[in-house]
Steps between C-alpha positions, in 0.01 A plus 500: 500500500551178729240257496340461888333174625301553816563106665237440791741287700412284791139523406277250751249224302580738177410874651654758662857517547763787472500710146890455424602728202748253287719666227828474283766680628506836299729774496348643796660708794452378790219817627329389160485126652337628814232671344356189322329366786360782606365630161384123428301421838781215628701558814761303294626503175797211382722549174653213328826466337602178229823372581459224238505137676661368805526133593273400174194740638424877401694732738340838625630768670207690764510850649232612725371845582230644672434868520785564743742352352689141395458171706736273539228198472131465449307192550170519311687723213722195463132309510379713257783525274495084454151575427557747163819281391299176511243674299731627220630143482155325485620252712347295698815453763753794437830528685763774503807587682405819709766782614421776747772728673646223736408211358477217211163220556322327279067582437206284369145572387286181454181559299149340666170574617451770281852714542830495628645391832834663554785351734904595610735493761494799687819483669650437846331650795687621782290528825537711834279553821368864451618717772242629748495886399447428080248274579316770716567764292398270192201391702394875565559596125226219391224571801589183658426444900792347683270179635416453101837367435482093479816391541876639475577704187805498276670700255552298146665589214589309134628847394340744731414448843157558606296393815263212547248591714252230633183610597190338690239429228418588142258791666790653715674525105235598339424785743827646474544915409828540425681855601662517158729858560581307865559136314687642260771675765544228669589266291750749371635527856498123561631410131171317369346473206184462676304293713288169384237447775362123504205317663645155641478184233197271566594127511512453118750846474267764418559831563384876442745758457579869452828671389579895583735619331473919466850526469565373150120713430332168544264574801335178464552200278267309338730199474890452647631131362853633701326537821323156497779355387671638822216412712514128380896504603387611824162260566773219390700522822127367668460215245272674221603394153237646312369863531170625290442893537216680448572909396297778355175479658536792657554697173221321295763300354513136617857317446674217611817319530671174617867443617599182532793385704730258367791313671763362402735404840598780640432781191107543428379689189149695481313471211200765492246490210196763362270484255478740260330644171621775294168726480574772246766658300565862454732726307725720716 
């Protein structure tokens, strides 16, 4: 039976974060994949493949699956997968090429303070103005008022599109009551894999933030490195580099992540970055 370690990944000052189930690929079909999470307590679970080395570095193949089926990405299982490689290495700074479905990047995991701070390139985001009846209907879906809404939202994706909804304050988020059957329609009928609702960054780039996503069987996430990673794309076009966000309070799980926005000319490259600590192992 496969070995299963359950990664907290983006914890915030060393607690919290999102239980990620992290695994060797087995001989598994793929309705045997989705029931790890489930059965283990995570909303994800990420399998790794060896591919022996690449460029000098260990290479790894990553598959992601939540109960409803395969992603095509995953931000803090990529977090939390640095995590449980880093450990197995003992290393104190452990890089590895990383494969997904569409793509080849490299991944870090620096050891300090106590644990592991994971980083990687997420990818390149493509952004859009969201059109006025998905935002509504999105807006409906979460309990949101129409005069709640901060400032124009936009549909992101790095592999899935999804919309960025601003919202007035940290108490406007945190008194959202999502519609989850409603949610979960519309972003069928709109094509999203959800929608990540954000308070405004503060002067120094803090934010609070909560992803939706009911259509992969995610109904809320406790962390989404993706989604910041789109929302620091988009809060570059106004001149902010750096993004901290703040997740999981809602859930009793605090997490955060930072996207940093680096250019080079014309191209810029995020970087985000988690902490995380692999809590427990478990055989499967």
């Amino acid at each position: 039976m496969p070995e299963v370690a359950i990664v907290a990944a983006c914890q915030r000052r060393r607690g919290g974060g999102s239980p990620t189930a992290v695994l060797d690929d087995a001989p598994l079909t793929d309705e045997e994949r989705r029931r790890i999470p489930t059965q283990l307590g995570t909303s994800h679970a990420v399998f790794l493949r060896a591919n022996g080395t690449e460029r000098g570095r260990p290479s790894y193949t990553l598959r992601f699956f939540t109960a409803t089926g395969e992603l095509p990405a995953c931000g803090h299982g990529t977090v939390a997968a640095l995590a449980l490689l880093a450990e197995r290495e003992g290393a104190d700074d452990y890089r590895a090429v990383l494969r997904t479905t569409h793509r080849t990047f490299d991944g870090r995991a620096v050891r300090g303070g106590g644990g592991l701070t994971a980083s990687f390139d997420p990818g390149p985001v493509s952004l859009r103005h969201a059109g006025e009846p998905e935002l509504e209907a999105i807006a409906d879906g979460i309990g949101l008022a129409g005069d709640a809404v901060a400032e124009d939202a936009v549909v992101a994706s790095n592999g899935r599109p999804r919309l960025l909804l601003p919202v007035r304050s940290r108490a406007v988020l945190a008194g959202l009551v999502p519609d989850v059957t409603l949610l979960r329609g519309v972003c069928d009928r709109f094509g999203l894999l959800g929608c990540f609702a954000y308070s405004l960054p503060d002067r120094h780039g803090r934010a609070a933030a909560r992803m939706f996503a009911p259509l992969i069987g995610v109904p809320e996430d406790v962390a989404n490195a993706n989604s910041t990673a789109c929302l620091a794309a988009h809060a570059a076009g106004s001149g902010t580099d750096r993004l901290t966000v703040d997740m999981g309070d809602h859930l009793g799980c605090p997490s955060t992540i930072t996207a940093t926005v680096h250019h080079d000319g014309l191209e810029r490259r995020i970087l985000v970055g988690a902490h995380a600590m692999v809590t427990r192992t478990v055989a499967y």
